[in-house]
PyMOL Python script that loads the backbone (N, CA, C, O; Angstrom):
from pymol import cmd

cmd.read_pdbstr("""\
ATOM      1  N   UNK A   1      41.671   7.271 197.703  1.00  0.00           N
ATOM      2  CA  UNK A   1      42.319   7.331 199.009  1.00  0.00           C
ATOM      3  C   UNK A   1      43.593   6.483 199.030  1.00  0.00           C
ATOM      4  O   UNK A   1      44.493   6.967 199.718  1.00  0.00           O
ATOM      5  N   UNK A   2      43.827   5.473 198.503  1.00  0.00           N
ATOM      6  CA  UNK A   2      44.742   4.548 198.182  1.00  0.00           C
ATOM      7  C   UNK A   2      45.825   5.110 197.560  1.00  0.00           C
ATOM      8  O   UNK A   2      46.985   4.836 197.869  1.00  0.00           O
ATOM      9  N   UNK A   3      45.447   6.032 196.531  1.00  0.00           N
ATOM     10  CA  UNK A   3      46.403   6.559 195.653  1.00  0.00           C
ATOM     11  C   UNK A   3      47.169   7.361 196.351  1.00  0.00           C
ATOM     12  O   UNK A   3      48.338   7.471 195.980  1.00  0.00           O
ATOM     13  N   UNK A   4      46.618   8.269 197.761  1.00  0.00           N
ATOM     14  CA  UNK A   4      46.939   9.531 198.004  1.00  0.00           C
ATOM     15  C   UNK A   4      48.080   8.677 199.385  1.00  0.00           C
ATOM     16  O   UNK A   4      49.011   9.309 199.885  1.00  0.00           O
ATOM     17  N   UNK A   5      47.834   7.558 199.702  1.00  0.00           N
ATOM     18  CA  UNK A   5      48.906   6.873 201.017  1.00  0.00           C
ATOM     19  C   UNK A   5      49.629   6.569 200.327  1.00  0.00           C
ATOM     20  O   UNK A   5      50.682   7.181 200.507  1.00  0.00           O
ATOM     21  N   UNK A   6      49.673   5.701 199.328  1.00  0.00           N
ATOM     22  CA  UNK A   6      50.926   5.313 198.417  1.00  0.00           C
ATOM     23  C   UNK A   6      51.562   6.489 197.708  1.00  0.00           C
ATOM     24  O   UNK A   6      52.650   6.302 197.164  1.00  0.00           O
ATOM     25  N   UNK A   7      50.997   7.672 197.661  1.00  0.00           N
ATOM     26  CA  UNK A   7      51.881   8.596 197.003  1.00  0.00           C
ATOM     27  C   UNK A   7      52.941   9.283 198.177  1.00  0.00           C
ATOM     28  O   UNK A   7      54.083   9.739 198.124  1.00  0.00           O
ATOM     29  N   UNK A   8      51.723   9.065 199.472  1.00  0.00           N
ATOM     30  CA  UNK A   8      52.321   9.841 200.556  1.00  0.00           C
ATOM     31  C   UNK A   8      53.593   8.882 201.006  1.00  0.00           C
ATOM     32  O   UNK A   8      54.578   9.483 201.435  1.00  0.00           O
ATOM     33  N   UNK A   9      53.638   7.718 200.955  1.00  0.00           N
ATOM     34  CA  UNK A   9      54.156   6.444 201.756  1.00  0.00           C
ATOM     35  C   UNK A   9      55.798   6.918 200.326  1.00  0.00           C
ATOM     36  O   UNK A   9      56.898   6.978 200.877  1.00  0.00           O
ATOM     37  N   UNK A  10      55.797   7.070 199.428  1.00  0.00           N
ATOM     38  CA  UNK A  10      56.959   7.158 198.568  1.00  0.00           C
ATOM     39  C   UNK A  10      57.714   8.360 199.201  1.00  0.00           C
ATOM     40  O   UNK A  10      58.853   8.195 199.639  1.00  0.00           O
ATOM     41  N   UNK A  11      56.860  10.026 199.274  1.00  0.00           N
ATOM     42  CA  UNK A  11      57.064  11.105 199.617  1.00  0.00           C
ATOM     43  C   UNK A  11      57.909  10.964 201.375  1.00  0.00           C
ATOM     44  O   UNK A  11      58.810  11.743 201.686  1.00  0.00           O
ATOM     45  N   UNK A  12      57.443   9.940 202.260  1.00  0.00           N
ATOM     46  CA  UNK A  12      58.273   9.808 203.164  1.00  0.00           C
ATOM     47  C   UNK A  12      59.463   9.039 202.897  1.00  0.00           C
ATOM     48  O   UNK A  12      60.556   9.184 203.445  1.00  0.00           O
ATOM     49  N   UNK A  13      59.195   8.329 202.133  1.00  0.00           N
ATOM     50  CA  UNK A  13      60.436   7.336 201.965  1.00  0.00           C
ATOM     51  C   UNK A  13      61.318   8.167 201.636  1.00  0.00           C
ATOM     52  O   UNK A  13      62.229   8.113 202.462  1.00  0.00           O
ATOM     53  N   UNK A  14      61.613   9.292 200.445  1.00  0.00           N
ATOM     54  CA  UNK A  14      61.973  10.172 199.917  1.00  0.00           C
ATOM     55  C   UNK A  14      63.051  10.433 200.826  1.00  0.00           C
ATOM     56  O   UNK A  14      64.221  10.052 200.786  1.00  0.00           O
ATOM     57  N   UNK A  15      62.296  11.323 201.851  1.00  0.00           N
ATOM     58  CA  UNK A  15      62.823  12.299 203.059  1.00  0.00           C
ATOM     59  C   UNK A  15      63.100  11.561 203.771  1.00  0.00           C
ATOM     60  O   UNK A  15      63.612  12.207 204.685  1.00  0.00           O
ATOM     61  N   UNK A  16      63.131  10.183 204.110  1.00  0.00           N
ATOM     62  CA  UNK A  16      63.749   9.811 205.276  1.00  0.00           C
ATOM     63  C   UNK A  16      65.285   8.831 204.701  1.00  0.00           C
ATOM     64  O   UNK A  16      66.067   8.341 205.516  1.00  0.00           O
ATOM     65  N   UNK A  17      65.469   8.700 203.119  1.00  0.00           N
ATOM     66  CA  UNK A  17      66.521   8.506 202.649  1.00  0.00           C
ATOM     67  C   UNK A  17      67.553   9.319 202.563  1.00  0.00           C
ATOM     68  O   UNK A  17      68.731   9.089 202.838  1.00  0.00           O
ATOM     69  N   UNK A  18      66.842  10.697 201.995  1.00  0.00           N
ATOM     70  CA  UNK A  18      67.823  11.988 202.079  1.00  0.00           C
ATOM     71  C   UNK A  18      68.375  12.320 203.114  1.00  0.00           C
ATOM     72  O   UNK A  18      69.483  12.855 203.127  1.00  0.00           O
ATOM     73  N   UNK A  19      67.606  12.025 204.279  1.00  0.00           N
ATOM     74  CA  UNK A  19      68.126  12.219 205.932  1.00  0.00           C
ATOM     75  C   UNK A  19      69.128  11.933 206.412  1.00  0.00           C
ATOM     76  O   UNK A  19      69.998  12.606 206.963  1.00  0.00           O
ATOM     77  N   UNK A  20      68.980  10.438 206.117  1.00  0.00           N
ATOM     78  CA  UNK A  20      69.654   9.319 206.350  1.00  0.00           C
ATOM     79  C   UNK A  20      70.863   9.337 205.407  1.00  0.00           C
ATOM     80  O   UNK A  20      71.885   8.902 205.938  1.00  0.00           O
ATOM     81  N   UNK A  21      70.993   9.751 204.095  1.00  0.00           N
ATOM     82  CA  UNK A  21      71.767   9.825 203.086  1.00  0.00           C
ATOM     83  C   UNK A  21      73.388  11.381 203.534  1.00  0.00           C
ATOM     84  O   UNK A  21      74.615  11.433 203.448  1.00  0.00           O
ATOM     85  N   UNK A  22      72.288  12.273 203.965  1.00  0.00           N
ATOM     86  CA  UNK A  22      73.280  13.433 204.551  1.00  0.00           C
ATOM     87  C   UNK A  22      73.928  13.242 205.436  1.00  0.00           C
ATOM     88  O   UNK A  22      75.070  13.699 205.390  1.00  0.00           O
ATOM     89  N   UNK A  23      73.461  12.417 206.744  1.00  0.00           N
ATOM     90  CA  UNK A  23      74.483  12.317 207.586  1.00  0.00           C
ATOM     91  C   UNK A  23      75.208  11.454 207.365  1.00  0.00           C
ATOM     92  O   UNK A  23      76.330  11.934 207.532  1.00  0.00           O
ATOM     93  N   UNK A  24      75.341   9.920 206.938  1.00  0.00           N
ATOM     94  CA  UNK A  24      75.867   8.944 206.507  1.00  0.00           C
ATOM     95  C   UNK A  24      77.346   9.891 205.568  1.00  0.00           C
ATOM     96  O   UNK A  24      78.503   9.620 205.890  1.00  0.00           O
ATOM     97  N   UNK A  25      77.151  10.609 204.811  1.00  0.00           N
ATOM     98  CA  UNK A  25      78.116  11.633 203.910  1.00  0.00           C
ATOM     99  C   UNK A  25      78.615  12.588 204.977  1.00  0.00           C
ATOM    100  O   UNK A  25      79.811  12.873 205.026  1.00  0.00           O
ATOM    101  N   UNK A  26      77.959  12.966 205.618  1.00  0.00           N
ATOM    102  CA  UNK A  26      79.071  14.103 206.299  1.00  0.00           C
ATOM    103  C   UNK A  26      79.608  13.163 207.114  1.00  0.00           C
ATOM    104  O   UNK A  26      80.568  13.794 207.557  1.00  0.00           O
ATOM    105  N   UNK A  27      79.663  11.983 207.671  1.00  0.00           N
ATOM    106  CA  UNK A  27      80.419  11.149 208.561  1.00  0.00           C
ATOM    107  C   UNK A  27      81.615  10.634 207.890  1.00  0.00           C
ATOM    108  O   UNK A  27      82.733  10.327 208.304  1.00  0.00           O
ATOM    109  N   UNK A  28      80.946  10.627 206.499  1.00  0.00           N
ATOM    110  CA  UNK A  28      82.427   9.390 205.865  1.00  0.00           C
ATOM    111  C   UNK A  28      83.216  10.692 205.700  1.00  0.00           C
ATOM    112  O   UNK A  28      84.362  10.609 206.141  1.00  0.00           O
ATOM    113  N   UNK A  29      82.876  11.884 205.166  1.00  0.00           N
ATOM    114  CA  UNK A  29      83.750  13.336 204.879  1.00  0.00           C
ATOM    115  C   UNK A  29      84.751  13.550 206.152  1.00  0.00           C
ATOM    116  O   UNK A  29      85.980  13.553 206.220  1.00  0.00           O
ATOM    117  N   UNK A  30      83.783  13.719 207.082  1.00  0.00           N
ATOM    118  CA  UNK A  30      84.532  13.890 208.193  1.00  0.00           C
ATOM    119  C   UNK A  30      85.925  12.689 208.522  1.00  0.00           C
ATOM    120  O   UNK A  30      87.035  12.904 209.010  1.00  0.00           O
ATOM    121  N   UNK A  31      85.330  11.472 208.049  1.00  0.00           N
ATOM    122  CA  UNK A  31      86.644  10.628 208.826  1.00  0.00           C
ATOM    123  C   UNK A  31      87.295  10.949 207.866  1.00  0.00           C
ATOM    124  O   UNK A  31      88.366  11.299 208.361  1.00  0.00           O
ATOM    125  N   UNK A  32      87.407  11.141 206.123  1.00  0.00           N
ATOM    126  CA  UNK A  32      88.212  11.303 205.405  1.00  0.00           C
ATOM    127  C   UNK A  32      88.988  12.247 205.527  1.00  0.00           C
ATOM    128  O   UNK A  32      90.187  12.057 205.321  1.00  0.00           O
ATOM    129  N   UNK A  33      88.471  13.608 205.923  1.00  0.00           N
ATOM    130  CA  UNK A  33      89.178  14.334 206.147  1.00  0.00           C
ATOM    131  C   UNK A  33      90.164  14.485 207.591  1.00  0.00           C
ATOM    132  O   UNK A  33      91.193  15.158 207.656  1.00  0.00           O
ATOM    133  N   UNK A  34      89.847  14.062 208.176  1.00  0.00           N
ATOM    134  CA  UNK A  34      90.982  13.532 209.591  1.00  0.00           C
ATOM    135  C   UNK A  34      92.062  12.851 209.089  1.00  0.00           C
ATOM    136  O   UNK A  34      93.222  13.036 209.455  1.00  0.00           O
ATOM    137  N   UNK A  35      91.597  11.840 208.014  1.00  0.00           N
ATOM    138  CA  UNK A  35      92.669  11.258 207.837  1.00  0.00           C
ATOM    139  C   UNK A  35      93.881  11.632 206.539  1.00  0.00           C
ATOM    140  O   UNK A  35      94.961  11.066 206.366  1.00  0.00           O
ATOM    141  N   UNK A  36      93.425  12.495 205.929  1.00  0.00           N
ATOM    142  CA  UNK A  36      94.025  13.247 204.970  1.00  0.00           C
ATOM    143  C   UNK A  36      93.490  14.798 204.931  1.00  0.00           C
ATOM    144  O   UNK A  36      92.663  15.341 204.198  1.00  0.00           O
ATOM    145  N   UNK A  37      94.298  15.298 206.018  1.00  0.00           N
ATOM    146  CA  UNK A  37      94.335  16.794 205.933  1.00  0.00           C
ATOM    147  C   UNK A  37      94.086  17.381 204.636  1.00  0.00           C
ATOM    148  O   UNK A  37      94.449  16.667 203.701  1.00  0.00           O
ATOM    149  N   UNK A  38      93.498  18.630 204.288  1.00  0.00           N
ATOM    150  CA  UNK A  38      93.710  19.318 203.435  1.00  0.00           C
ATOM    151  C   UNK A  38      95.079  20.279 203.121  1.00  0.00           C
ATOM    152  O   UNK A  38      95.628  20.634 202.078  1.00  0.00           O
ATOM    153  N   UNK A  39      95.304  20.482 204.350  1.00  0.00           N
ATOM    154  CA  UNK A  39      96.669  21.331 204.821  1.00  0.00           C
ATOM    155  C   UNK A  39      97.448  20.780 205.506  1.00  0.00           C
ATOM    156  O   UNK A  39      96.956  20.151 206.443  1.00  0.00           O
ATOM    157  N   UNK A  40      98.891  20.762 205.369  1.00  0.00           N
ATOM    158  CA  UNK A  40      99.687  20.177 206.276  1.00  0.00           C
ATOM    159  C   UNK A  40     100.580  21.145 206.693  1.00  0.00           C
ATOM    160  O   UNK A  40     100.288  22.284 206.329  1.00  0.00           O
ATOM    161  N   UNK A  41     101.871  20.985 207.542  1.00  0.00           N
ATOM    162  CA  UNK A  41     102.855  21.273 208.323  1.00  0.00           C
ATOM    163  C   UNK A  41     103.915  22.074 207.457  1.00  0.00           C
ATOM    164  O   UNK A  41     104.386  23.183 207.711  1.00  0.00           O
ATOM    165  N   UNK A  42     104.176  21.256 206.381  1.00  0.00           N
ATOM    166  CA  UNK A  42     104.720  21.777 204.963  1.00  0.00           C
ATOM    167  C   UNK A  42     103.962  22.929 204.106  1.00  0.00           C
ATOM    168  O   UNK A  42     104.496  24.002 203.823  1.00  0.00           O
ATOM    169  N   UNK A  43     102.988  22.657 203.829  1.00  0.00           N
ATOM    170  CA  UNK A  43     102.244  23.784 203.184  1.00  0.00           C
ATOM    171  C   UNK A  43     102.394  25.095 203.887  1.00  0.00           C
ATOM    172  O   UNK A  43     102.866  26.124 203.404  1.00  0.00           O
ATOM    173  N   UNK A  44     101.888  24.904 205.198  1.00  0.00           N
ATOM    174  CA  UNK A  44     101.486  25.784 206.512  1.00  0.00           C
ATOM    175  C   UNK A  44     103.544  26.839 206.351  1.00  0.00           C
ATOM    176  O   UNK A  44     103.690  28.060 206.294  1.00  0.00           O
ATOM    177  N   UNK A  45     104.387  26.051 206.335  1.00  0.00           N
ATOM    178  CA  UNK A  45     106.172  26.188 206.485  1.00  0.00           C
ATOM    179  C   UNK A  45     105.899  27.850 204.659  1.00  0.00           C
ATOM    180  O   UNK A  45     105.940  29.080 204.608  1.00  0.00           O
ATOM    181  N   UNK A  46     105.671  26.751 203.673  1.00  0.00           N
ATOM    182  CA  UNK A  46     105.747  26.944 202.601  1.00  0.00           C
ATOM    183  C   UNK A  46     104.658  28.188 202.727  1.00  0.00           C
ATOM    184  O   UNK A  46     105.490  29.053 202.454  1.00  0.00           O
ATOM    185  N   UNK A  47     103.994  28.602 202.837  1.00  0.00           N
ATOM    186  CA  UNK A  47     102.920  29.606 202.621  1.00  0.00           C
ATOM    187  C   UNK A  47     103.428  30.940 203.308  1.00  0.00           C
ATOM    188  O   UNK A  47     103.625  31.970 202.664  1.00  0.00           O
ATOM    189  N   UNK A  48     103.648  30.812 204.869  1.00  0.00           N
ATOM    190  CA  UNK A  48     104.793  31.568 205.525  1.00  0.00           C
ATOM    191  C   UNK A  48     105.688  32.164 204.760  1.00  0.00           C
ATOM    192  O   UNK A  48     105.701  33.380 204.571  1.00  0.00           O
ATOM    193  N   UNK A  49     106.237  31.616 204.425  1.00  0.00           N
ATOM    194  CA  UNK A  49     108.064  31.951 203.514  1.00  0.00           C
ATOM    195  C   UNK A  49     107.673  32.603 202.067  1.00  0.00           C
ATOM    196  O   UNK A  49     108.433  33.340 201.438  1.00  0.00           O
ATOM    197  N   UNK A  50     106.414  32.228 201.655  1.00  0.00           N
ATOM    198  CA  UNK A  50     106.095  33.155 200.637  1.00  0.00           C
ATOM    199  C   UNK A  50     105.791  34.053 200.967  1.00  0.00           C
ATOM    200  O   UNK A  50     105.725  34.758 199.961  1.00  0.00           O
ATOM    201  N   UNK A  51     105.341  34.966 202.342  1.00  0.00           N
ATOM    202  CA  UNK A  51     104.530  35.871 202.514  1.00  0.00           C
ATOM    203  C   UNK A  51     105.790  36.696 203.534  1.00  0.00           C
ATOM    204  O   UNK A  51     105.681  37.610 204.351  1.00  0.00           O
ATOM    205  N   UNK A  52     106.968  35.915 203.061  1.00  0.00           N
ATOM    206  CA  UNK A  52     108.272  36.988 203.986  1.00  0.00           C
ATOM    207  C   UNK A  52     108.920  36.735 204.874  1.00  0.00           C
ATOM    208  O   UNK A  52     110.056  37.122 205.149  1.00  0.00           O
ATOM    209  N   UNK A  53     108.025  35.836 205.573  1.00  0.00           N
ATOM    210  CA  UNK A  53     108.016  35.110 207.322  1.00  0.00           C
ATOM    211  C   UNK A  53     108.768  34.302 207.437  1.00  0.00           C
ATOM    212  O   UNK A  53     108.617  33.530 206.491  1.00  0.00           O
ATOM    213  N   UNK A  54     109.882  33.848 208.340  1.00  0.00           N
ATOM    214  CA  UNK A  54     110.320  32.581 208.895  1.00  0.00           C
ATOM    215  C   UNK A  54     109.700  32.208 209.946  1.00  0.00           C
ATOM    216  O   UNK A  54     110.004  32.694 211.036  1.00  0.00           O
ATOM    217  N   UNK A  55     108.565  31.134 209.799  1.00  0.00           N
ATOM    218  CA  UNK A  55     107.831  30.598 211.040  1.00  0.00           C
ATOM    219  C   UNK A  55     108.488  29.818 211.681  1.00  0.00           C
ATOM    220  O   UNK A  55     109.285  29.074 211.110  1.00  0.00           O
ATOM    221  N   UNK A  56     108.304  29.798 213.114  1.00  0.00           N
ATOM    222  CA  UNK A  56     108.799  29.275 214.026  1.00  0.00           C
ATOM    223  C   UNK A  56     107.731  28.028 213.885  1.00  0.00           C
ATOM    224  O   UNK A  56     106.759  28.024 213.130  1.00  0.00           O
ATOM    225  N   UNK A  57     108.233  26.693 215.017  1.00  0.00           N
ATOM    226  CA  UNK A  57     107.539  25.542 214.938  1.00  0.00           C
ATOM    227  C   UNK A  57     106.492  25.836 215.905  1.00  0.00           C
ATOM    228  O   UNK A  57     105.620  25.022 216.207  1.00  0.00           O
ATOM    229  N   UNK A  58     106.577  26.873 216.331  1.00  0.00           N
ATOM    230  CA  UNK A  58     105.284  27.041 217.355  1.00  0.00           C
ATOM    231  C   UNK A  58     104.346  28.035 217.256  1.00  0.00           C
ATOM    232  O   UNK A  58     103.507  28.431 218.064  1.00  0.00           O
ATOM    233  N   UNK A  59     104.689  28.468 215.844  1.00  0.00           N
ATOM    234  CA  UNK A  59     103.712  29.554 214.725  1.00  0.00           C
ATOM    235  C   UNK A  59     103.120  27.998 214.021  1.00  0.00           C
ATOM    236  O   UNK A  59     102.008  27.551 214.302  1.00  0.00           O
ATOM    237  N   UNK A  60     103.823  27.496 213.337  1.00  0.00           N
ATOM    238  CA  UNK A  60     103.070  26.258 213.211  1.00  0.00           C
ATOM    239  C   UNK A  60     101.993  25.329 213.553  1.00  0.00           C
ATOM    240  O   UNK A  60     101.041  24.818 212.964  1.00  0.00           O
ATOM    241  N   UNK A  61     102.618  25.296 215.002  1.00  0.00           N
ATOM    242  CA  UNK A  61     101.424  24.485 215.731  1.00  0.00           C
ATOM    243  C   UNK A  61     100.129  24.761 215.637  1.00  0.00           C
ATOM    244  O   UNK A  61      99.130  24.138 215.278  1.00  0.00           O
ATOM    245  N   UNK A  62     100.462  26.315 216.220  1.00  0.00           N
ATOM    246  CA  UNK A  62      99.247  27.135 216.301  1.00  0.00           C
ATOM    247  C   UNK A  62      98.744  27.253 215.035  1.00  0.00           C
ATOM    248  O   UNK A  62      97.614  27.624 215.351  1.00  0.00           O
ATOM    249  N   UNK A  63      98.727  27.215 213.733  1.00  0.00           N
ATOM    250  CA  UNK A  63      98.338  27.130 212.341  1.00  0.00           C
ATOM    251  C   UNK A  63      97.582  26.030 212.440  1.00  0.00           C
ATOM    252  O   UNK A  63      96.366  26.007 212.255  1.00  0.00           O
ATOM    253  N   UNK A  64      98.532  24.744 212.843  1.00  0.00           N
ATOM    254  CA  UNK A  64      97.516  23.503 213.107  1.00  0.00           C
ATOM    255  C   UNK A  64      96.911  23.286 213.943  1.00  0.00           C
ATOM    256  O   UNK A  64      96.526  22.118 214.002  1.00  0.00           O
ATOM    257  N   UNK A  65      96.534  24.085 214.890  1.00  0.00           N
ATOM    258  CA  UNK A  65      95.515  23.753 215.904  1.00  0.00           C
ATOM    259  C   UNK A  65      94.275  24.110 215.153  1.00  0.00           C
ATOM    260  O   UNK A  65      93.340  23.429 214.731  1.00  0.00           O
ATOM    261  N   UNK A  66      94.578  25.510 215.111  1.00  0.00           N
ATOM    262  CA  UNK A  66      93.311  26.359 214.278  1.00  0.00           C
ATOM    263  C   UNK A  66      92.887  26.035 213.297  1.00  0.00           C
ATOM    264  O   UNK A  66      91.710  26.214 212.982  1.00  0.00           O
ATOM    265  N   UNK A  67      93.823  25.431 212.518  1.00  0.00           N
ATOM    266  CA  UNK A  67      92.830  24.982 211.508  1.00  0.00           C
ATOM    267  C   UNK A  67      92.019  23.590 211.879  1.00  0.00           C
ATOM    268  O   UNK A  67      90.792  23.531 211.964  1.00  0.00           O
ATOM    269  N   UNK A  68      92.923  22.476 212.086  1.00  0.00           N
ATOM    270  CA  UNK A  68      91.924  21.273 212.814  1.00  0.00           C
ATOM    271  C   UNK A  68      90.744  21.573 213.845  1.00  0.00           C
ATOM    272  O   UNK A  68      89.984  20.739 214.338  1.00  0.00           O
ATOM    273  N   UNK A  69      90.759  22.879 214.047  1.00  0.00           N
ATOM    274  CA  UNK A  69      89.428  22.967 215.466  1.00  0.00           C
ATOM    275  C   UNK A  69      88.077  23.452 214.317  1.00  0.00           C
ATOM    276  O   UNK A  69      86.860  23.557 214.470  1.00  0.00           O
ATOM    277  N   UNK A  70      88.843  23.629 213.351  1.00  0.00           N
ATOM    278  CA  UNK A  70      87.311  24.031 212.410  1.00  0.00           C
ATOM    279  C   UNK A  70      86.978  22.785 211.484  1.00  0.00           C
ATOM    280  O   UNK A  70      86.011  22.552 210.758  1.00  0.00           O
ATOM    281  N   UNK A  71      87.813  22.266 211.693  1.00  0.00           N
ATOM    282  CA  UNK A  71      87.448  20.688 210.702  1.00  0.00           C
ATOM    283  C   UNK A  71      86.835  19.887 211.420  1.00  0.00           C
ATOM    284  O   UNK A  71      86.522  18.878 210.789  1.00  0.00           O
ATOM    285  N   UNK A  72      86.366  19.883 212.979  1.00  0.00           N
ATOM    286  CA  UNK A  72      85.539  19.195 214.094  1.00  0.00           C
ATOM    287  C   UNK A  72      84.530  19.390 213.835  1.00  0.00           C
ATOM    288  O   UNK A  72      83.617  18.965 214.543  1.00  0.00           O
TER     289      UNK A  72
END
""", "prot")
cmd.dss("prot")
cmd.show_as("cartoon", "prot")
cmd.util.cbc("prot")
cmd.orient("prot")
């Protein structure tokens, strides 16, 4: 009976590290990524102009809204 709490008592520890371990990581991801975009203003300019387009700064914006509302 001893064997089977101490096996059980590790088996929670387990799962309540991993728990604890995932959100702790998606928090630091998240601030990292706020603070260093993946995409910027330039890229967003540059990607446009390859594809033909002269974007306006308010084709822009809207590039950066949309994309920052999915990085929330």
């Amino acid at each position: 009976m001893e064997l089977f709490l101490d096996i059980l008592k590790v088996v929670v520890g387990i799962v309540i590290g991993a728990v604890a371990g995932f959100f702790l990581a998606r928090n630091y991801m998240k601030k990292y990524m706020k603070k260093n975009p993946p995409i910027n203003e330039q890229m967003i300019k540059a990607m446009m102009t390859q594809m033909g387009r002269t974007p306006s700064q308010k084709q822009v914006n809207q590039m950066m809204k949309s994309m920052t509302k999915y990085m929330d």
